[in-house]
C-alpha positions as CSV (number, residue, x, y, z in Angstrom):
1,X,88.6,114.3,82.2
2,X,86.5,111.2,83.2
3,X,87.4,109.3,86.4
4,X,87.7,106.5,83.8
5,X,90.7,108.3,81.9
6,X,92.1,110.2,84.7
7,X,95.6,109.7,85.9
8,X,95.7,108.9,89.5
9,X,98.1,110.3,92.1
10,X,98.7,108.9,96.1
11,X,101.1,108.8,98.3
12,X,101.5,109.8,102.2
13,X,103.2,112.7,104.5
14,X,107.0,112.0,105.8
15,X,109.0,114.3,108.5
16,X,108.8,117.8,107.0
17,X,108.4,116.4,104.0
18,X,105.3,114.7,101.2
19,X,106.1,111.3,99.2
20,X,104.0,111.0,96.0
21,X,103.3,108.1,93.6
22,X,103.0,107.5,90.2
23,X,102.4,103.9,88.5
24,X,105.6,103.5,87.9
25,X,107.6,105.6,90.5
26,X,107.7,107.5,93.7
27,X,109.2,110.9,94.6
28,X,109.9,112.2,98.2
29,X,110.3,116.0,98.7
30,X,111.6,117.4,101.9
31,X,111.9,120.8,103.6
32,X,115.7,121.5,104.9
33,X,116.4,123.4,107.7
34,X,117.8,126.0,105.5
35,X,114.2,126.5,103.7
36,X,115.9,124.6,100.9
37,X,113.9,121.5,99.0
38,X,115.3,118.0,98.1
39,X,113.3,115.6,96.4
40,X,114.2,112.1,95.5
41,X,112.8,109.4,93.3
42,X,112.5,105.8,93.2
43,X,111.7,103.4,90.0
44,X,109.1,101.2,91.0
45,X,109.2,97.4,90.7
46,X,105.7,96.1,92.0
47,X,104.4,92.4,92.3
48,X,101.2,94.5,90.3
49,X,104.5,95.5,87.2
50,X,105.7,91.9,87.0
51,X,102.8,89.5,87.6
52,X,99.5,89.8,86.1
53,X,97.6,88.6,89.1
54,X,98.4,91.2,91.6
55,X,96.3,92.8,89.7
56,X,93.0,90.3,90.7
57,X,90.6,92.0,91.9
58,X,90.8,90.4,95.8
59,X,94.2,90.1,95.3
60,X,95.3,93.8,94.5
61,X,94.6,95.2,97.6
62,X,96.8,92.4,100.0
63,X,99.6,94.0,97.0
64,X,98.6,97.6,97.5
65,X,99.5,97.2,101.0
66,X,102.6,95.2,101.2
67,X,104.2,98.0,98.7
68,X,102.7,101.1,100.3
69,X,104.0,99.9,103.4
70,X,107.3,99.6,101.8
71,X,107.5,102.7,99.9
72,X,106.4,104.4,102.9
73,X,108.6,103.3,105.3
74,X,111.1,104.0,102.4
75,X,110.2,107.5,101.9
76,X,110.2,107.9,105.9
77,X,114.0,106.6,106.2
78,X,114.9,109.1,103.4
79,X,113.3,112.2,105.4
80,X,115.2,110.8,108.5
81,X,118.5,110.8,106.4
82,X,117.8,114.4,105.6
83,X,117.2,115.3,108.8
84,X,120.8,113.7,109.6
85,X,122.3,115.3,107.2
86,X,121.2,118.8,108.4
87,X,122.0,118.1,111.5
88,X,125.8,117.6,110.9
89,X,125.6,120.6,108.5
90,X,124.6,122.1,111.1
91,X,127.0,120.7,113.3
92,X,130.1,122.2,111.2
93,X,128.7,125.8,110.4
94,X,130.2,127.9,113.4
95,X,133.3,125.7,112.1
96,X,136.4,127.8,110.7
97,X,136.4,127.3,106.7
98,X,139.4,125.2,107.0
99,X,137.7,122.8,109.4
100,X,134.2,122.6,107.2
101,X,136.4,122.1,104.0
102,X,137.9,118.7,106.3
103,X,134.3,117.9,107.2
104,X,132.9,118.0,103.8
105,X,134.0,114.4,102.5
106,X,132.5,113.0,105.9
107,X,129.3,114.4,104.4
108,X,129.7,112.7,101.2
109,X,130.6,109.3,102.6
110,X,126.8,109.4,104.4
111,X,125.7,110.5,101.3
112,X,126.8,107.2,99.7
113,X,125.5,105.3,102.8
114,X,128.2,105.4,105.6
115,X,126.1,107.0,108.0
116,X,122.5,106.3,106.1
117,X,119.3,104.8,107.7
118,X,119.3,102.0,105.7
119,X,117.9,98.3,104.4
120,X,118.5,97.1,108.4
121,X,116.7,99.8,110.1
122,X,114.0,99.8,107.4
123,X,113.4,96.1,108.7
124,X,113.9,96.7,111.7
125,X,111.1,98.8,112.3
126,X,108.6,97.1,109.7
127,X,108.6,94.1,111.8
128,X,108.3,95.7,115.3
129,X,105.5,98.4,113.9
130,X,103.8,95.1,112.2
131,X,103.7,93.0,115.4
132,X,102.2,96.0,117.6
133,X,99.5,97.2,114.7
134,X,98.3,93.7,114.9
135,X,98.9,93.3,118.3
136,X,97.2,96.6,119.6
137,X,94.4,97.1,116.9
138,X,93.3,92.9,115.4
139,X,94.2,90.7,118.6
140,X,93.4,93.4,121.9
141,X,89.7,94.0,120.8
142,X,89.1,90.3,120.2
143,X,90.2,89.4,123.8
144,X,88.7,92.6,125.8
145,X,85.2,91.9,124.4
146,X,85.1,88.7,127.1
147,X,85.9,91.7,129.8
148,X,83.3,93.9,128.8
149,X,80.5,91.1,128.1
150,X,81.7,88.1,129.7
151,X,83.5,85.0,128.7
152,X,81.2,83.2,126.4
153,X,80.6,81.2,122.8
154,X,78.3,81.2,120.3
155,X,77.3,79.6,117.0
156,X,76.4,81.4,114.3
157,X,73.2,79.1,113.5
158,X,72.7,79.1,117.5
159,X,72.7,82.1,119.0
160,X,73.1,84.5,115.9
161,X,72.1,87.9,118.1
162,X,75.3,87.0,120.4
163,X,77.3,86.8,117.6
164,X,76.7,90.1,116.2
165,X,76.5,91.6,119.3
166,X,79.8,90.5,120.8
167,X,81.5,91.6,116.9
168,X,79.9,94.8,117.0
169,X,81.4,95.6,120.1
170,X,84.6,94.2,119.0
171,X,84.5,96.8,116.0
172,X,83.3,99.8,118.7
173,X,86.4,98.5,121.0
174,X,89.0,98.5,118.1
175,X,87.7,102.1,116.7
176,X,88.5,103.4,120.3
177,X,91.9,102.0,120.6
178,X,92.3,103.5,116.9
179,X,91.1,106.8,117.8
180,X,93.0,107.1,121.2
181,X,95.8,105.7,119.4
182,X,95.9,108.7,117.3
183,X,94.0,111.5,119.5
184,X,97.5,110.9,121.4
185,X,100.2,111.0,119.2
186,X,98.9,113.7,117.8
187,X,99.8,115.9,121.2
188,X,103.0,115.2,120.1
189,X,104.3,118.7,118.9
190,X,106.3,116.3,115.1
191,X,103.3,114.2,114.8
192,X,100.7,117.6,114.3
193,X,103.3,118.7,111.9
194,X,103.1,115.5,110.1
195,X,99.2,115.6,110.3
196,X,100.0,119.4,108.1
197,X,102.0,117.6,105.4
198,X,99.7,115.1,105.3
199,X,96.8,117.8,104.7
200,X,98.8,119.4,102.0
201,X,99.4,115.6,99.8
202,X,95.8,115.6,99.7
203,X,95.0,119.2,98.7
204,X,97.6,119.3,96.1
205,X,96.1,115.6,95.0
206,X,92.4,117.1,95.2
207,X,93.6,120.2,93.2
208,X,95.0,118.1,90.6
209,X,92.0,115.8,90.4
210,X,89.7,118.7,90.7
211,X,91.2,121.4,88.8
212,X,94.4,120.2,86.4
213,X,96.1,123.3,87.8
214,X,98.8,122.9,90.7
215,X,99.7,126.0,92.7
216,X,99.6,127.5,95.9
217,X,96.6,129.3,95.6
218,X,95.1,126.7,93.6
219,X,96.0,123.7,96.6
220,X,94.7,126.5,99.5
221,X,91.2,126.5,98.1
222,X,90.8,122.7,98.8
223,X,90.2,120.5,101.4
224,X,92.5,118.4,103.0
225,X,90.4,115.5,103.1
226,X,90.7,112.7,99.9
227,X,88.4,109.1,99.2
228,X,91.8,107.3,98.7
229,X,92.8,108.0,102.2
230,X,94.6,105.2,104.0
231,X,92.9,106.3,107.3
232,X,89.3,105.6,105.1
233,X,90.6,102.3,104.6
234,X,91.0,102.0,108.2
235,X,87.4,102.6,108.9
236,X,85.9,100.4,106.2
237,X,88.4,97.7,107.8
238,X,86.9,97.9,110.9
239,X,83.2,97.7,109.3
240,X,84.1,94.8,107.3
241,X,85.4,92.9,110.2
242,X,82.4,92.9,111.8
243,X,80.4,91.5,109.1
244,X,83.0,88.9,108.0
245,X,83.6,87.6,111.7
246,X,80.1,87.5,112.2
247,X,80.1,84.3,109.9
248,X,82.6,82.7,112.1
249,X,81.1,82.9,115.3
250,X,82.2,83.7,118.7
251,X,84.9,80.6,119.4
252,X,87.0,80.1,122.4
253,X,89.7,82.6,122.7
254,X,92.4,80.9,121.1
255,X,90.8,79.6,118.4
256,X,89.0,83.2,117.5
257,X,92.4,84.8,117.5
258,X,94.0,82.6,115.2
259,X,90.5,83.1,112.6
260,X,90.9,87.2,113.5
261,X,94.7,87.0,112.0
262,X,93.4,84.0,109.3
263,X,90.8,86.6,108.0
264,X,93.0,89.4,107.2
265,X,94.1,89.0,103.9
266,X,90.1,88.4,102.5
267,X,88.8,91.5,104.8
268,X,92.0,93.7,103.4
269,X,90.9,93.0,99.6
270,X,87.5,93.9,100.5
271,X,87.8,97.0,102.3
272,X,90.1,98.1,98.9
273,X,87.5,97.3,96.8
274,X,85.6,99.7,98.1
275,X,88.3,102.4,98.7
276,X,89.4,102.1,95.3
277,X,85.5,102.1,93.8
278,X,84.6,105.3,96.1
279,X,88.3,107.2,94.6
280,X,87.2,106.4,91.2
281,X,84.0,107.0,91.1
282,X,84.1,109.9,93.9
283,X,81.1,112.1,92.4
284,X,78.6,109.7,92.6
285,X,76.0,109.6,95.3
286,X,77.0,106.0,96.5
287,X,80.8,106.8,96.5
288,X,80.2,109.8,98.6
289,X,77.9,107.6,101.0
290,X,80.6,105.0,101.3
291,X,83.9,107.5,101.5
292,X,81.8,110.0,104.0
293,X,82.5,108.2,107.6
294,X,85.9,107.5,106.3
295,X,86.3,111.6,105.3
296,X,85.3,112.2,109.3
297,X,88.1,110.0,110.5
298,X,90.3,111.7,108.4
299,X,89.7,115.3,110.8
300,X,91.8,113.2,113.1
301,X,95.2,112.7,110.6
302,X,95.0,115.7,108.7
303,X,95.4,119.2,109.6
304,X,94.7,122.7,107.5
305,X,98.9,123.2,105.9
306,X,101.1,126.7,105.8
307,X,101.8,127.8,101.9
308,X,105.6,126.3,102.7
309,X,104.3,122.7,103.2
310,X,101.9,123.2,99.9
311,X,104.9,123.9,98.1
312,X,106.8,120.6,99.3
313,X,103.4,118.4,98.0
314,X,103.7,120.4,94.8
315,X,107.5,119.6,94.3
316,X,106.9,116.1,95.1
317,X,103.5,115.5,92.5
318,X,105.8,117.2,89.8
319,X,108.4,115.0,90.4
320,X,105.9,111.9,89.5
321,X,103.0,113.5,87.2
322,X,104.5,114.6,83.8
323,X,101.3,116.9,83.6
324,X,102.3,119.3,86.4
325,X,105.1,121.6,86.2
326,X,106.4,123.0,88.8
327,X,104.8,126.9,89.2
328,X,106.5,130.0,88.3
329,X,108.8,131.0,91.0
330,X,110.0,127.8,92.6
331,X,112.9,127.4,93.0
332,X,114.8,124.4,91.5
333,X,115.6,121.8,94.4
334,X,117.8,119.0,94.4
335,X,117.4,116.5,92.9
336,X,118.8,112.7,94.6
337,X,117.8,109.6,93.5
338,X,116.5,107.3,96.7
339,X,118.2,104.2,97.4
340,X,117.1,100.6,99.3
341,X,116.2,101.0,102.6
342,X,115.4,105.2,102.1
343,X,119.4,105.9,101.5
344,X,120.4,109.3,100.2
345,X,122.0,108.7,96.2
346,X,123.8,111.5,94.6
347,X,124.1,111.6,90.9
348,X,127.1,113.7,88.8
349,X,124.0,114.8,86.6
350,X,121.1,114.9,89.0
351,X,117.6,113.2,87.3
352,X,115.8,115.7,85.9
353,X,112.0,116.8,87.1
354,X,109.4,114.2,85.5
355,X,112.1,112.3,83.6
356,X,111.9,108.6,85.3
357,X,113.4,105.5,84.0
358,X,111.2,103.0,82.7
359,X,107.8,103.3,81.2
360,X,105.8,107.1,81.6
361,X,103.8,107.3,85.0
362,X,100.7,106.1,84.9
363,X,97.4,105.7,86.9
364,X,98.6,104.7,90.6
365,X,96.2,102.9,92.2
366,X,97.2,103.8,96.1
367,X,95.7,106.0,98.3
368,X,96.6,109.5,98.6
C-alpha cells in the first residue's frame, strides 16, 4: 500500500492504558487491576469534519493541536475513572456478599457520572497545564537568554549575528528545560510506565504501517520510535523558533515576549507541515533526514513494552481501524462508550469492535 492510499493511525499512551485515533473516532483501552481490558470510544466532531478550512494547509496544524489536546486529556480522564473504579472494587472485595450486593448500585451511579472525572476537571487541568507549558518552555527561555549573554537589543538589519546568536541560544536554553523537564518525570516510577505504553502505540502503529499484520509477535519485532511523534514535533518547534524569531529581532523584554506568544500559531503550522510530510512520506531519504533528530528525542518518552501492554495498543487500534481484528486468543473486553470530559458510559448492548457511528474511519492525520 502507497503512503498516498494508506490509512493512517495516531494517538498517545494514558495511565496503564493506549488511546488510538481514527478519522472519525477515538478508542481508549485500559489494563484493570484484575488483568481485565476496557476500551471505550468516542465519535469525533473536529473543526477539520465540519469546516473546510481546518483543513488549510497553515491552518491544519493550530486544529491538529487544539483537538489532540482535547482528546488526550479526554482519554487521560477516562483511564483515571478506571482507575477509580478499581479502586472501590477493590475497596468492597474483602466485603461479605451481602455488603458488595449494597455497594454495587454505588458503582453504577459513578458509572453514569456521580463520582466521574469529568467536563470540570478536564478544564481544570487544560488551563493550568496550558499556562505552565507556555510559561516553562515559550516565555522562561526568552527571558534567561539576557542572564546568560547580557541584557541587550538588536535589529535584524543591524546587528544580524546578535540576532541569531541570542535565538540560537534561546532554542539550546528551551531544549534543556525540555529535556530536564522530562529526564525528571521520568524517575517517577507511573511516568516510566507511561513512557512503556507509549512505546507499545507506536510499535503496534509501525506494525500496522509496516506490516498490515497486528499481533504480539508481529508489534515486538518493531521499534518503538514513529515520524508522527508528538515529541518530533517538539523538536522541529524548537528549530523553527529559532529561524522565525530571527526575523523579529532581539526587542526589549516585554515586547519580545509578547512576539514569542504572537508567533505561535504560524511556528505551530509550520513545524506540522513538516511532521506530517516526514509521516507520509517516511521512506524517503529527506523524510528520514528531517524525522531523525526528532526519532532521538523520542529515546527520552518511549521505553521497550512487556507483551501485556502490546496487547492494550492492539485492543485500542482494533477498536478504530476496521482492517485489524483483534488476534486469536484475546479475550473480549468491555466495551463503554466515553463521555465529555473522559466520563465512563455504559450501554445495555455494549458497541461492538470497529462498529462506530458516523462515516467509516478514515486516514487520521495526528501523530502517533
Amino acid at each position: 500500500m502507497s503512503d498516498k492510499d494508506q490509512h493512517f493511525y495516531g494517538g498517545q499512551a494514558v495511565l496503564e492504558g493506549v488511546m488510538m485515533r481514527s478519522k472519525t473516532a477515538y478508542a481508549t483501552a485500559v489494563r484493570r487491576m484484575d488483568d481485565s481490558v476496557i476500551v471505550g470510544t468516542r465519535q469525533l466532531n473536529t473543526l477539520g469534519q465540519r469546516y473546510a478550512w481546518a483543513k488549510w494547509p497553515m491552518v491544519r496544524g493550530n486544529v491538529v493541536l487544539l483537538d489532540s489536546l482535547t482528546m488526550g486529556l479526554e482519554s487521560l480522564n477516562f483511564s483515571g475513572n478506571v482507575a477509580l473504579e478499581d479502586e472501590a472494587r477493590q475497596g468492597s472485595a474483602g466485603q461479605e456478599q451481602a455488603d458488595a450486593q449494597q455497594q454495587a448500585p454505588r458503582v453504577t451511579a459513578a458509572d453514569a457520572g456521580g463520582e466521574n472525572l469529568g467536563e470540570k476537571v478536564l478544564w481544570l487541568t487544560m488551563l493550568p497545564a496550558l499556562a505552565l507549558g507556555i510559561g516553562l518552555f515559550v516565555l522562561l527561555p526568552a527571558w534567561a537568554v539576557d542572564w546568560v549573554l547580557g541584557a541587550q537589543q538588536a535589529t535584524v538589519g543591524g546587528a544580524f549575528g546578535e540576532v541569531f546568536l541570542r535565538n540560537l541560544v534561546e532554542g539550546l536554553i528551551r531544549l534543556i528545560v525540555i529535556v530536564g523537564y522530562i529526564g525528571g518525570i521520568s524517575l517517577i516510577p507511573y511516568i516510566r510506565r507511561v513512557f512503556e505504553y507509549h512505546g507499545a502505540e507506536h510499535a503496534t502503529v509501525n506494525a500496522f504501517e509496516e506490516l498490515g499484520r497486528v499481533t504480539v509477535a508481529t508489534v515486538r519485532g518493531q521499534s518503538p520510535l514513529h515520524p508522527r511523534c508528538g515529541t518530533a514535533f517538539i523538536l522541529v518547534v524548537i528549530v523553527v523558533k529559532i529561524l522565525v524569531n530571527c526575523f523579529l529581532g532581539w526587542p526589549e523584554l516585554w515586547l519580545r515576549l509578547l512576539l514569542r506568544l504572537a508567533v505561535l500559531p504560524p511556528i505551530a503550522g509550520i513545524a506540522y507541515e513538516i511532521i506530517h510530510y516526514a509521516g507520509r512520506h517516511r521512506h524517503s531519504l529527506f523524510a528520514r533526514a528531517l524525522a531523525a533528530p526528532g526519532l532521538l528525542m523520542q529515546k527520552l518518552t518511549t521505553r521497550r513494552p512487556e507483551p501485556e501492554q502490546i496487547e492494550v495498543a492492539i485492543y485500542a487500534l482494533a477498536a478504530v481501524a476496521p482492517e485489524v481484528a483483534l488476534p486469536e486468543g484475546f479475550p473480549e473486553p468491555e466495551r463503554v462508550s466515553i463521555g465529555a470530559g473522559g466520563r465512563i458510559i455504559r450501554h445495555e448492548e455494549p458497541p461492538v469492535a470497529g462498529a462506530l457511528p458516523g462515516e467509516g474511519p478514515g486516514a487520521a492525520e495526528g501523530e502517533p
